[in-house]
N, C-alpha and C positions, 0 to 999 in steps of 0.2 A: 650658310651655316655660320653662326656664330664664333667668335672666339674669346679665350679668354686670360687672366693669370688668376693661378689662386691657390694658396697657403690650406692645409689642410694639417691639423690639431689630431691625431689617434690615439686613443690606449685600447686596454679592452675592455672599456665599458661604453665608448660613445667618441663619436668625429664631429669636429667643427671644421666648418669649411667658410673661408672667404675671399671671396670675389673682385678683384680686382677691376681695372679697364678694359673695356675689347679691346681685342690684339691681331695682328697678322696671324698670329701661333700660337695654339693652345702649348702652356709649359703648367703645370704643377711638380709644388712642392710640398713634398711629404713631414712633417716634424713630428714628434713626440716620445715619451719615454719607453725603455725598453727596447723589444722587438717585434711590437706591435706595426709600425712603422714599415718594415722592411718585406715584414709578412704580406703586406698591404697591394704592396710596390709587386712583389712575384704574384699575388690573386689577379692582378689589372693585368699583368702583361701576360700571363697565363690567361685567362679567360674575358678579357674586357681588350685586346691588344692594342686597336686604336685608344683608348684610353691610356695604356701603359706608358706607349711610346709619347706621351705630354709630361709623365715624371721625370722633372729635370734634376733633383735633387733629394734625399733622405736624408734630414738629419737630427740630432739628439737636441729635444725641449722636454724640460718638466713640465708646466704649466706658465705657458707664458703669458704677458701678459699684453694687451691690447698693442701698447708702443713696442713692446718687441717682435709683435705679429708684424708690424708695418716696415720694420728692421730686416727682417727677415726678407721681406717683398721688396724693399729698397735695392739691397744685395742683390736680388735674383732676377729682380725684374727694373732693370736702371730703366727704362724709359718712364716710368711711374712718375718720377720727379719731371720731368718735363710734360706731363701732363696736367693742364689744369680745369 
């Protein structure tokens, strides 16, 4: 089984997801405006649970933008810089 890191974009009209490096450990991270986000985070671990228990973090993005997507995964995911 694979692994992975990866940023995940919600409102309630549509998710963007992206994918980082394989990893020893699936972590995701949740962003986006509202309460969209959080909603998201209880649906996974309520009914996807292996899924849930990979959300390492929720937190508050408008609409960000590409370099802050990678900001984001910097912060959450430090081994990313040492990969090249």
């Amino acid at each position: 089984m694979s692994h992975y890191h990866a940023i995940v974009w919600i409102d309630h009209q549509r998710a963007t997801a992206w994918h980082f490096s394989p990893t020893a450990q699936e972590e995701t991270v949740l962003i986006g405006p509202a309460q969209t986000k959080q909603e998201f985070a209880g649906f996974l671990r309520e009914k996807y649970p292996q899924l849930g228990k990979s959300v390492v973090a929720v937190e508050n993005a408008d609409h960000p933008t590409d370099a802050q997507i990678l900001d984001y995964a910097r912060r959450h995911f430090p081994t990313l810089d040492r990969m090249q």
